[in-house]
C-alpha positions in Angstrom: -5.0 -30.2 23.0 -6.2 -26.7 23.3 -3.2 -24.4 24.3 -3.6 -21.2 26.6 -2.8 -19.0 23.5 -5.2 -20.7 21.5 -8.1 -20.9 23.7 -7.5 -16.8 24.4 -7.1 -16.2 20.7 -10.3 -18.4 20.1 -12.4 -16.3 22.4 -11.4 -13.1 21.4 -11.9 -13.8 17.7 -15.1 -15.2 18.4 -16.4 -11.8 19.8 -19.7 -10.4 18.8 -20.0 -7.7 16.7 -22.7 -5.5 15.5 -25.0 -7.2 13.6 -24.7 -4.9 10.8 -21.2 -5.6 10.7 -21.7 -9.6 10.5 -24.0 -8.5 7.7 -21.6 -6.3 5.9 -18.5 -9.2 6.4 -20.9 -12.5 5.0 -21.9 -10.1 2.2 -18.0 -9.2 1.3 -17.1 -13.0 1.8 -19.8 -14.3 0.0 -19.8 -11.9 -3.4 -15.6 -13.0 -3.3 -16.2 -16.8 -2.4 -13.6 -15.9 0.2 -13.3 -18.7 2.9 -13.4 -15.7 5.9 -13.5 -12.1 7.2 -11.8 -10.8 9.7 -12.9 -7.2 11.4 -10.4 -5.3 13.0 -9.4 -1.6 13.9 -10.9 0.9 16.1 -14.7 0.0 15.4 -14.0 -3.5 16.5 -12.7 -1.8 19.9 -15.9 1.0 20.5 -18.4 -0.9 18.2 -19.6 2.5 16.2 -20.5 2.5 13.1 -19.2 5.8 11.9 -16.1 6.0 10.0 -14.6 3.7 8.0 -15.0 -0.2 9.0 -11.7 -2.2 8.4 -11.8 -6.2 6.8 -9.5 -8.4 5.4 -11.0 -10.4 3.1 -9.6 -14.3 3.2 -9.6 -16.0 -0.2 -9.2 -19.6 -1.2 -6.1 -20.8 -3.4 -2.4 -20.8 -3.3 -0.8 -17.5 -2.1 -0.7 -15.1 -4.8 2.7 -13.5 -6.2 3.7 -10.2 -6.0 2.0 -7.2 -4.0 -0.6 -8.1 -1.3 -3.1 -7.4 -0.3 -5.6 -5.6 -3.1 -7.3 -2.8 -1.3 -10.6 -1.4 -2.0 -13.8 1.2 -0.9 -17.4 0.1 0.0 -20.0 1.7 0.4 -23.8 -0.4 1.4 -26.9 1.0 2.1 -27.9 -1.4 5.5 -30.9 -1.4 7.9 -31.1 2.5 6.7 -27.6 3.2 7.5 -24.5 4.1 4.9 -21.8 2.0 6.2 -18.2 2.1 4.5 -15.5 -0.1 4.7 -12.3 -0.3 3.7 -11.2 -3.8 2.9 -7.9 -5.6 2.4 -7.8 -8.8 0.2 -5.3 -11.7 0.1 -5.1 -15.1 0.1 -5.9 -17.5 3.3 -2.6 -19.3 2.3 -0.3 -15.9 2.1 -2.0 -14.5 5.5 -1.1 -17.4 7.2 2.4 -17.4 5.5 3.1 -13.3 6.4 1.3 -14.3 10.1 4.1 -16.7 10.3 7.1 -14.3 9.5 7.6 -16.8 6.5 7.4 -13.3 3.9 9.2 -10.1 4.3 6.2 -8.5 4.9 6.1 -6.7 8.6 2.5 -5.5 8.7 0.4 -8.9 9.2 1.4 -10.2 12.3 2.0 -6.5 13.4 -1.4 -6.2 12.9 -3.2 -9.0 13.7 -1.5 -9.5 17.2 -3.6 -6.8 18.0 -7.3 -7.6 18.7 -9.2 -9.1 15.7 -13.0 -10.5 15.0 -13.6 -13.5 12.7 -16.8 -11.4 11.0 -17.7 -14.3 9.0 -16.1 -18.0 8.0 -17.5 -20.1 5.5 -16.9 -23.5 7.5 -15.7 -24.7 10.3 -12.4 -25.4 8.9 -11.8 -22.1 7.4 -12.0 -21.1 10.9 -9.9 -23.6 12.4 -7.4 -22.1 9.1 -7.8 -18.5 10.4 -7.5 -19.2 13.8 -3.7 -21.1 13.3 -2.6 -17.7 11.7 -3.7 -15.4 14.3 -1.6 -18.1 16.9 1.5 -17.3 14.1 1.2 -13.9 14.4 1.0 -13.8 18.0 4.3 -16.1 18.1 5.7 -14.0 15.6 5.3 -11.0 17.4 6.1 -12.4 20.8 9.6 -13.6 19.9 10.6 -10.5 18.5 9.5 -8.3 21.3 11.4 -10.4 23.5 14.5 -10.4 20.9 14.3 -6.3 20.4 12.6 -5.5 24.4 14.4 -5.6 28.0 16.7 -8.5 29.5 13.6 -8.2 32.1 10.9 -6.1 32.7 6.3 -5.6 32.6 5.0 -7.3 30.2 4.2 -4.1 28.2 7.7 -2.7 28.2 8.4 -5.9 25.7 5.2 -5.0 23.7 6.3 -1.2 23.2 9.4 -2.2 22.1 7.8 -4.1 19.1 5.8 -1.6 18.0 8.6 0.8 18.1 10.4 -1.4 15.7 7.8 -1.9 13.8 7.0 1.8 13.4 10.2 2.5 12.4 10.5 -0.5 9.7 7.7 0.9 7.6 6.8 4.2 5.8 4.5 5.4 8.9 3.7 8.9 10.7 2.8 8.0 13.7 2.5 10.1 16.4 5.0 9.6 19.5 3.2 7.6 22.1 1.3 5.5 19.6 2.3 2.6 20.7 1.0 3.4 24.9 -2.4 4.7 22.8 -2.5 0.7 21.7 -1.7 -0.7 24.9 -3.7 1.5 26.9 -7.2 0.7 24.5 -6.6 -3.0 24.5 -5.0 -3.4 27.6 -7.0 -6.8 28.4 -6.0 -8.3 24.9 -2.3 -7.4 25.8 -2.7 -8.9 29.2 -1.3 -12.2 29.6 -0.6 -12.6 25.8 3.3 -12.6 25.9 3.4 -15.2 28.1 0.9 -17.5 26.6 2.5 -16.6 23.1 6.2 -17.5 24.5 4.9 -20.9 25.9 3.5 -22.2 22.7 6.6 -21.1 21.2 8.8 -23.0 23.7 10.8 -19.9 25.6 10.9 -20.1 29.2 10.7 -17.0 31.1 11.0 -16.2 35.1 8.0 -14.4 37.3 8.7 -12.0 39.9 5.7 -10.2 40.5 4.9 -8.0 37.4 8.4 -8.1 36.1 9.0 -11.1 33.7 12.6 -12.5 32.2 12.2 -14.5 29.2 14.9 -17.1 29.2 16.0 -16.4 25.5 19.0 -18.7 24.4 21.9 -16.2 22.8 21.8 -18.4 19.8 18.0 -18.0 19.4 18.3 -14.3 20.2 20.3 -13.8 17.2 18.7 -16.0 14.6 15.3 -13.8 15.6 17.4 -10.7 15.2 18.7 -11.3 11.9 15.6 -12.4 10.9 14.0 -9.0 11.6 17.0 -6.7 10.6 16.4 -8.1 6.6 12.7 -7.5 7.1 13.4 -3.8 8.7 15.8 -2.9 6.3 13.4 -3.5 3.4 10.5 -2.6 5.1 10.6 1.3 4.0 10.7 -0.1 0.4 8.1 -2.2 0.2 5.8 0.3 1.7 6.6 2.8 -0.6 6.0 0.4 -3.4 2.5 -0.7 -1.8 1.2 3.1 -1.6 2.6 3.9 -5.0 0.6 0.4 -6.5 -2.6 1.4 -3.7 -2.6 5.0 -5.7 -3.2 3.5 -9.3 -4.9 -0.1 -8.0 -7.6 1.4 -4.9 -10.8 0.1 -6.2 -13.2 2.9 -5.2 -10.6 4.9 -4.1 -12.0 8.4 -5.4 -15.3 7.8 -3.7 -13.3 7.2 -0.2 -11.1 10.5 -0.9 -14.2 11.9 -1.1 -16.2 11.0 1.8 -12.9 12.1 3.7 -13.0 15.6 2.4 -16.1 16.0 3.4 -15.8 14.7 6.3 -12.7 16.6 7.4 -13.5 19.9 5.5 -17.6 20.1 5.1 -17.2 20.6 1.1 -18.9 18.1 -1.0 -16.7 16.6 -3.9 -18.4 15.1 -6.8 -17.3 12.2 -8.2 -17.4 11.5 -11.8 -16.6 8.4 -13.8 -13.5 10.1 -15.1 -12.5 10.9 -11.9 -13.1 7.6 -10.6 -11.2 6.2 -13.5 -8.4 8.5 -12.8 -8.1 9.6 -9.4 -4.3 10.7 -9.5 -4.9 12.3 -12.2 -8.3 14.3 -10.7 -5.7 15.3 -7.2 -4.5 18.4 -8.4 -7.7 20.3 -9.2 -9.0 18.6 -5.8 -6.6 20.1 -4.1 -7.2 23.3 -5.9 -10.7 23.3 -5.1 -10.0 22.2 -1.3 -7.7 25.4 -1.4 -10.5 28.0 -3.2 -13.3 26.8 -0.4 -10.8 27.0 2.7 -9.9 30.1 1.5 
């Protein structure tokens, strides 16, 4: 039976996007023999092209050990457009895992409760696959807000409350208000989603108007809270260790550096195989020459 969380979920993955994004997301799956692609970020939301499109690439197989994902630059030539991505690439398996709150990981199902489009799936039962993680993370993400928000309050108040946590787990700068900038852009994915997300995961909760009161057991309350205190205690870590692998392992990493300073500052950088081989060790005389042109 199709649940209301599932059936919302379903929709909103199935979303179109730009055709030159579908094009960009079978060509990543397809040259990875990944089993789906999901698009997310701020293109997804205002469909431009510009920037830097985000995908996670879905891989077939077991759910790999150690650090996840691999991230790395694109660049294609489309339809007479340059369009860049940058793409994220895992496992199906461990995405479903993190979505779950089964890792210690604290950015999937942070992430992917927010709005997400299935790009590309190689079958129907990938999708069926990707579509049971983005449910995970939404129950993940629900139960916590409720665990960390308001004995009773808008729907949103619960949701802010989560992202607040979740900001201050991990080695982000985010400006203040981030968190009302989310809410505010995707306000009809937000809509309704805690209380379809708490009904599949069997919490009760009381209406009065716009004011909700999930019926959270004590003992539930502080299983969930315990669960999240070991993730938020190591979160800092483990992002520190991601950037730090990112920095030696970011396949085309130079060329995105690039593009950024010259998006950002107008001064072309050229990038040479050794500094594509290299790219920490090419960031001080990047700097330098960043410095010599603003000056």
């Amino acid at each position: 039976m199709t649940t209301p969380l599932a059936a919302r979920l379903a929709a909103a993955a199935d979303r179109p996007v730009d055709p030159a994004v579908a094009a960009f997301a079978r060509r990543l799956g397809e040259e990875a023999g990944a089993r789906a692609v999901l698009f997310y970020g701020s293109n997804l939301r205002t469909g431009s092209l510009d920037g830097v499109l985000d995908f996670y690439v879905l891989l077939p197989g077991p759910g790999e050990r150690g650090l996840w994902p691999r991230v790395s630059y694109r660049e294609w030539d489309h339809a007479g457009a340059r369009l860049r991505a940058k793409i994220a690439t895992m496992s199906l398996a461990r995405f479903a895992q993190a979505a779950a709150g089964e890792t210690i990981d604290t950015t999937i199902w942070a992430r992917f409760v927010q709005p997400s489009a299935l790009a590309w799936a190689r079958d129907d039962q990938a999708r069926a696959s990707v579509l049971a993680a983005l449910q995970a993370a939404a129950i993940t993400a629900a139960r916590l807000a409720v665990a960390v928000g308001p004995a009773r309050g808008p729907e949103d108040a619960y949701w802010r409350a989560l992202f607040r946590a979740t900001y201050r787990a991990e080695l982000r700068v985010e400006p203040p208000g981030r968190e009302d900038a989310i809410l505010t852009a995707n306000q009809a994915h937000f809509d309704g989603l805690l209380p379809a997300a708490l009904g599949q995961a069997g919490i009760a909760l009381v209406r009065d108007g716009a004011t909700i009161e999930p019926r959270l057991e004590p003992r539930e309350k502080q299983l969930i809270l315990r669960w999240w205190n070991r993730r938020r205690r190591l979160g800092k870590a483990l992002n520190a260790i991601r950037l730090i692998r990112a920095a030696t392992t970011f396949e085309g990493g130079m060329r995105y550096v690039a593009w950024k300073v010259e998006r950002h500052t107008g001064l072309p950088v050229k990038v040479t195989p050794l500094r594509e081989r290299f790219p920490l060790a090419a960031a001080p005389a990047l700097i330098w020459q960043v410095w010599r042109a603003r000056r």
